[in-house]
C-alpha positions as CSV (number, residue, x, y, z in Angstrom):
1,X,91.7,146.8,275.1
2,X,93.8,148.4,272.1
3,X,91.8,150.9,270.3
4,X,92.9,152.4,267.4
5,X,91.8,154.3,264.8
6,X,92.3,153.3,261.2
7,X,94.1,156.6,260.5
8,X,96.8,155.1,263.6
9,X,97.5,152.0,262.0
10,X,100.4,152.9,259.7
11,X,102.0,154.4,262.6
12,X,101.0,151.3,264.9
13,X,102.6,148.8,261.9
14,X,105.7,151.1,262.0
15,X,106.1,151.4,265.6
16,X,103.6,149.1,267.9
17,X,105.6,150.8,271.2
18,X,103.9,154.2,270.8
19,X,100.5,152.9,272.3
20,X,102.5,152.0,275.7
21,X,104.2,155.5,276.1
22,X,102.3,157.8,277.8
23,X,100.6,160.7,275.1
24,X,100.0,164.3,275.9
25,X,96.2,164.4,277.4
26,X,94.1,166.5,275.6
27,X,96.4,166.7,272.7
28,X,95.3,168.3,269.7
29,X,96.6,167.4,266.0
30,X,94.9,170.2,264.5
31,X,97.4,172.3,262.4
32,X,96.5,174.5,259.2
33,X,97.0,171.4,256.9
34,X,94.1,169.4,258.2
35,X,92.1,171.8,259.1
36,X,92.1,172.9,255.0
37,X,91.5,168.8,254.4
38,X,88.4,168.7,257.3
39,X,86.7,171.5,255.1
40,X,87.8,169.8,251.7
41,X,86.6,166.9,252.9
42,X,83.3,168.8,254.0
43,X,82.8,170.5,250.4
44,X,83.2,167.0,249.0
45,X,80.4,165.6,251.0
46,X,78.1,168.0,250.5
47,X,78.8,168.1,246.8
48,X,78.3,163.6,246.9
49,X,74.5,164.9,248.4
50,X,73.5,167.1,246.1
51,X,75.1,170.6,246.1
52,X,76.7,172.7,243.3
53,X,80.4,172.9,244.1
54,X,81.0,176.2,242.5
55,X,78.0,177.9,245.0
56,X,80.1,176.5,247.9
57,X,82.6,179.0,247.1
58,X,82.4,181.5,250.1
59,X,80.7,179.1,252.2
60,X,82.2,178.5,256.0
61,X,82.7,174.7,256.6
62,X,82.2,173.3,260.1
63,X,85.4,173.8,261.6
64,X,85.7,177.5,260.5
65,X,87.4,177.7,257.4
66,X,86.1,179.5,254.2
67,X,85.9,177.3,250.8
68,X,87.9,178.9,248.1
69,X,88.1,178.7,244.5
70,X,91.3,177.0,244.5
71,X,90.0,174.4,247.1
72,X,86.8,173.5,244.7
73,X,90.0,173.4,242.0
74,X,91.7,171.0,243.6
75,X,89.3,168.6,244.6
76,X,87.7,168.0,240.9
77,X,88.8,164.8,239.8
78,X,88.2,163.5,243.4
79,X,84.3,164.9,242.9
80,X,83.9,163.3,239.5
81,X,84.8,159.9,241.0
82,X,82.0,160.5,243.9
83,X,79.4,161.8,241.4
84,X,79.8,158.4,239.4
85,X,77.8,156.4,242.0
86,X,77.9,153.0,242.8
87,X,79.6,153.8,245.7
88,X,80.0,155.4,249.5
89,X,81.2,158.4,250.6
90,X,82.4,158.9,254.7
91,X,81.4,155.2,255.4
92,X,82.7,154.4,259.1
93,X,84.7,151.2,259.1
94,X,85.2,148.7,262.2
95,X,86.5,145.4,262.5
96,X,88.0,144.0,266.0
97,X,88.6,140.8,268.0
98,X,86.7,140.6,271.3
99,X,88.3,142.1,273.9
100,X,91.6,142.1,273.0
101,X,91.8,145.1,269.9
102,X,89.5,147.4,267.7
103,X,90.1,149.1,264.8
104,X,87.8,152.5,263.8
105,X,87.7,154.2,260.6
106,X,85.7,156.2,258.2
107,X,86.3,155.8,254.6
108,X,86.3,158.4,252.3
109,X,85.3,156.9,249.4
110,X,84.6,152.9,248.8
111,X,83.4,152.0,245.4
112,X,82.5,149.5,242.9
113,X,84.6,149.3,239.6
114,X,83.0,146.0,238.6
115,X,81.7,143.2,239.5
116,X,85.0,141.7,241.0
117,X,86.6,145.4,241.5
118,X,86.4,147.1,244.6
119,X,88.2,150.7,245.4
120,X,89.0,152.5,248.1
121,X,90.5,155.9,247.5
122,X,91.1,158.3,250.4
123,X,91.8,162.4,249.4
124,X,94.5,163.8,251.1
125,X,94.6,167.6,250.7
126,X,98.2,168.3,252.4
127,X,101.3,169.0,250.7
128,X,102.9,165.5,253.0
129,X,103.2,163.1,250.6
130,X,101.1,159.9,251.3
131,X,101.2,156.8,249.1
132,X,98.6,153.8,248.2
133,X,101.3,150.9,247.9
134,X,101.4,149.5,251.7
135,X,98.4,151.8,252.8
136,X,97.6,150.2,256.1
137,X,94.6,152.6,256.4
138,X,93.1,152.2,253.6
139,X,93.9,148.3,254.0
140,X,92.0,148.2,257.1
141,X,89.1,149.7,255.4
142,X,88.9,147.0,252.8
143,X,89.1,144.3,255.1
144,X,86.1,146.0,256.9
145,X,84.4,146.3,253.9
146,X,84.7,142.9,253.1
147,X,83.6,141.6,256.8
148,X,80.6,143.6,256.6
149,X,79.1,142.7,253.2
150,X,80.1,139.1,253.0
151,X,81.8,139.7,249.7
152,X,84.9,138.8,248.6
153,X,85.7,140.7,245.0
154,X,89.0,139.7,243.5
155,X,90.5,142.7,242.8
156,X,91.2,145.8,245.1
157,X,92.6,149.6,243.9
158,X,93.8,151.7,246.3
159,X,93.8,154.8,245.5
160,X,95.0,158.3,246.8
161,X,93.9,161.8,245.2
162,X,96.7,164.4,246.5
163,X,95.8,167.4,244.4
164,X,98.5,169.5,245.7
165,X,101.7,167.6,246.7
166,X,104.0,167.2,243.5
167,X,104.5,163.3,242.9
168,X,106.1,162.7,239.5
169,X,103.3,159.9,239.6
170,X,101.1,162.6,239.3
171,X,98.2,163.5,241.6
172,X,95.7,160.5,241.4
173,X,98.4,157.2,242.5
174,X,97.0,153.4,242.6
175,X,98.2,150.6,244.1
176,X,96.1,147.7,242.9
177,X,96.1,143.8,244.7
178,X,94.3,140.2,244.3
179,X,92.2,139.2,246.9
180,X,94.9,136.5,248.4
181,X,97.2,139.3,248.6
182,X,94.7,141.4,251.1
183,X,94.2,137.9,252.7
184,X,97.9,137.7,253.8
185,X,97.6,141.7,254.8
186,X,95.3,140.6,257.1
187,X,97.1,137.9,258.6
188,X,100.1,140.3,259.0
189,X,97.9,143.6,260.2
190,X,96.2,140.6,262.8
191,X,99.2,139.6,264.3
192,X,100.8,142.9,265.1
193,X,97.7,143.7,267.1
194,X,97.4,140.6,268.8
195,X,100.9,140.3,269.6
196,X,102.0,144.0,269.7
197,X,105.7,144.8,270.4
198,X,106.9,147.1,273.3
199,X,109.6,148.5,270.5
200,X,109.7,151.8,269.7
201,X,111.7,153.3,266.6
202,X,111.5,157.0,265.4
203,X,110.6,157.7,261.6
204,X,108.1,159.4,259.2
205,X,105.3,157.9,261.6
206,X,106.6,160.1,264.5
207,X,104.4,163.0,262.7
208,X,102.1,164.4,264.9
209,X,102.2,161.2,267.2
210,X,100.4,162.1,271.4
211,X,103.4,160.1,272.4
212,X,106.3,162.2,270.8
213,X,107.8,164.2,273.5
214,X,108.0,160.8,276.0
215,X,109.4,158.8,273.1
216,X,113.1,158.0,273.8
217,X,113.5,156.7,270.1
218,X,112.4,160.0,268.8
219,X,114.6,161.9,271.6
220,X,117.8,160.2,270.8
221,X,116.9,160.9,266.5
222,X,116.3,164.3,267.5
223,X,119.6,164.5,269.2
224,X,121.3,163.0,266.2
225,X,119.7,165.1,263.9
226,X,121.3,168.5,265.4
227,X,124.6,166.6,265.1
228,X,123.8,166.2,261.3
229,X,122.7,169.8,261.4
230,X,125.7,171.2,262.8
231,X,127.9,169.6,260.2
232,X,130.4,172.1,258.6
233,X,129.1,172.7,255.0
234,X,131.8,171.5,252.2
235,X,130.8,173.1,248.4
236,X,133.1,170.6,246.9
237,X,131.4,167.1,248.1
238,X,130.7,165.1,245.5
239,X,127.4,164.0,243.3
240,X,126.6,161.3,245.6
241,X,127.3,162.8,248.6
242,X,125.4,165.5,247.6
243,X,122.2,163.6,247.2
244,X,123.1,162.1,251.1
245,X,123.2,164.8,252.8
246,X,120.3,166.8,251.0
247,X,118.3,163.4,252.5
248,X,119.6,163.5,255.4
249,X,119.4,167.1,256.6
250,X,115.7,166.7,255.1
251,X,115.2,164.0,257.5
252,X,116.7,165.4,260.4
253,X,114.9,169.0,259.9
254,X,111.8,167.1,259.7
255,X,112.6,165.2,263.2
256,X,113.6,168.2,264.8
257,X,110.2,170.0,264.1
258,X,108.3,167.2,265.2
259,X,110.1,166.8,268.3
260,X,110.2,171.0,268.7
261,X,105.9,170.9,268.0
262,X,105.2,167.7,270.6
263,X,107.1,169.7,273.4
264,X,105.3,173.1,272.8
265,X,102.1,170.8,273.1
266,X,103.4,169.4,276.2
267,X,104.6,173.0,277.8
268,X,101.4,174.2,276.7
269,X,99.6,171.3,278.7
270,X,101.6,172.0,281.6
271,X,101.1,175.7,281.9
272,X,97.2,175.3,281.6
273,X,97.9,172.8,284.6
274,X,99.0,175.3,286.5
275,X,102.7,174.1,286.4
276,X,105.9,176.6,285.7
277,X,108.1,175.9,282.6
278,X,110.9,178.5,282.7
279,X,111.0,181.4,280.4
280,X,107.9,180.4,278.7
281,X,104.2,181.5,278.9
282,X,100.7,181.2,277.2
283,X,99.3,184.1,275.2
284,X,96.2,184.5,273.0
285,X,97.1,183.5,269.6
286,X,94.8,185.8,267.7
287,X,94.7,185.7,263.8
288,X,94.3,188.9,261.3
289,X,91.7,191.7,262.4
290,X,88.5,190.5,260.4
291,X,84.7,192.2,259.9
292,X,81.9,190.7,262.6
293,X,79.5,188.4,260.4
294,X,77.1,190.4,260.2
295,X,79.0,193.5,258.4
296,X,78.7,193.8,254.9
297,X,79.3,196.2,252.0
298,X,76.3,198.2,251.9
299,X,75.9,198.8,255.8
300,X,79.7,200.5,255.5
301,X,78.5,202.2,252.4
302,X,75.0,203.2,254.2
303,X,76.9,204.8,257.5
304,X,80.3,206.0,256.1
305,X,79.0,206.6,252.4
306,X,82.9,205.0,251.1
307,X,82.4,202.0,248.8
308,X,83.9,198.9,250.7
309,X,83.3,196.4,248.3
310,X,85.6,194.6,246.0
311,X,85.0,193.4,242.8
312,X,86.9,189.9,241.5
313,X,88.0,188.3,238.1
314,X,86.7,184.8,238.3
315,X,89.2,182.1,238.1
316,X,90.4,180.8,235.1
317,X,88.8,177.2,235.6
318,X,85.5,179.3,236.1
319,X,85.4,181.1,233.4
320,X,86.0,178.1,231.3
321,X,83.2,176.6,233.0
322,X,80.7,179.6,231.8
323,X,81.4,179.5,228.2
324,X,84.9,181.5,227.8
325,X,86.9,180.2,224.5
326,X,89.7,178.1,225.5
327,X,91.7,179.8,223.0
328,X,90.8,183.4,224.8
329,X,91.4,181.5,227.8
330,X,95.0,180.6,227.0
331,X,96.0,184.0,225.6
332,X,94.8,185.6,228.2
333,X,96.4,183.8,231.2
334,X,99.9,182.5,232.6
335,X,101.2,181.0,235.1
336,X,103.9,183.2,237.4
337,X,107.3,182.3,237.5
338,X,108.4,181.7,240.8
339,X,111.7,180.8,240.3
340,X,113.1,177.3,240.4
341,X,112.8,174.8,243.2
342,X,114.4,171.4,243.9
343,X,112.1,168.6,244.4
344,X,113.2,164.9,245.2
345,X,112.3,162.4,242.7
346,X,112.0,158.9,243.6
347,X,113.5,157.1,240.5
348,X,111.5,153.6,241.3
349,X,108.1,155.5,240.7
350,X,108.9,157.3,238.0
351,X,110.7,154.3,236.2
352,X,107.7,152.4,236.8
353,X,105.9,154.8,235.6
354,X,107.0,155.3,232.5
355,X,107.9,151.6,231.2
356,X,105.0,150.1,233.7
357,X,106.1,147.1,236.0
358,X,109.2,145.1,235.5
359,X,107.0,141.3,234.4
């Protein structure tokens, strides 16, 4: 049987081949990014049953990490769409036919607008820029939804809350469709997995994918892309060309630390096997020295009578929160300059969104 997550299938839709190459066994797609998302994701549940965001400051999520200020920052207009009700938070999602596939998910958020409205919106706390339009995650969870409840509304928003990527959309994106249009989704999502391809082909869904280092697609890309990277640099190209080759070299750095990331999880596999890759070893990857739990101000104070504590300005947002004048509020803070950076700006977005779609 195929079994796939919900979270695979816009890889699967891009690629079906990747399910037939054998994937690094155990591989782990744990990096910082989604490790910060697992505990955003963690603060927003237990804010949907009941807690205070701002008293989860400090607290340690499952998986280890410390909420922050900035974190409870971020995920604010995601919050006040949970805390509107009418809806479900972390619902796990599952649709399949017989034997032949399944498809497992877990929704972040599915929600009633209106009586014919239905939204799913998903929070993505990276910095990798995910989109709602052509969402085959979150249009899996839909069609679940729909299975389940033996409802079919008219109307469906998709919706993605990216607090921290810059979009020139802006943070909260929708991508709304008719109920026929989710009806020929599911036709199309249906027939890739009961008819998958043995095809594979190497693009943004190579990210993080078990099967990258035994991919050939992804190995000849890679290969490419050091050709790309090796070109002689030429100041005088023109606008155009400019434009081309920022893309490309963006591309083909992004292949080459995908590729360079899937065969250190490999080498690492291999060496805990007991097998010999030359010139390389494993060594404890430890992160910054850090007090024992149960260590705190007073019990250094107490034995070495030196003050060890630290006393910190609240953040802005915060203060605003406990009464501080907005006017006091904006006099009294800025924002750093950090120079300039270039960003890419899809012009189709941007059109759209500022004359709204072409009738």
């Amino acid at each position: 049987m195929l079994s796939l997550t919900a979270t695979e299938l816009p890889r699967f839709m891009a690629c079906n081949g990747f399910t037939r190459l054998g994937g690094i066994e155990p591989f782990n797609p744990s990096t910082e990014a989604t490790d910060e998302g697992n505990a955003a994701h963690w603060l927003c549940e237990q804010v949907y049953h009941g807690a205070n965001p701002d008293n989860l400051i400090g607290q340690k999520a499952p998986n280890g990490l410390f909420v922050t200020a900035e974190m409870v920052e971020n995920c604010r207009d995601y919050i006040k769409l949970i805390l509107m009700g009418n809806c479900m938070v972390e619902k796990d999602t599952y649709h399949h036919n017989g034997e032949v596939w399944e498809i497992r998910g877990r929704a972040d958020y599915i929600g009633q607008v209106d009586e014919h409205t239905i939204m799913i919106a998903d929070l993505k706390y990276g910095h990798r820029i995910v989109e709602p339009e052509m969402n085959w995650t979150l249009i899996s969870h839909a069609i679940s939804y729909r299975m389940f409840h033996g409802s079919k509304p008219w109307r469906y928003v998709f919706r993605i809350y990216q607090p921290r990527a810059f979009h020139p959309a802006g943070a909260v994106r929708d991508w709304v469709i008719t109920m026929q249009e989710l009806d020929e989704l599911e036709k199309q999502l249906y027939n890739a997995l009961n008819n998958p391809q043995a095809i594979v082909c190497s693009g943004s869904q190579c990210y993080k994918c078990k099967s990258l280092s035994q991919c050939p697609a992804a190995q000849i890309a890679c290969m490419n892309a050091v050709d790309v990277a090796n070109m002689a640099f030429d100041s005088e190209i023109s606008d155009d060309k400019l434009a081309w080759m920022l893309d490309n070299l963006k591309r083909a750095s992004e292949v080459i630390k995908q590729s360079y990331e899937a065969y250190q999880d490999l080498a690492l596999h291999r060496l805990k096997d007991g097998r010999t890759v030359k010139s390389y070893a494993i060594q404890p990857a430890l992160g910054n020295t850090t007090w024992n739990d149960d260590v705190t101000p007073e019990l250094l104070q107490e034995l070495c009578d030196i003050d060890c504590s630290v006393k910190k300005l609240i953040t802005p947002a915060q203060a605003k929160k406990k009464g501080v004048p907005e006017d006091l509020i904006k006099l009294w803070t800025h924002r750093p300059d950090n120079g300039s950076k270039l960003v890419h700006i899809d012009e189709n977005k941007l059109a759209t969104k500022l004359f709204g779609e072409k009738e």
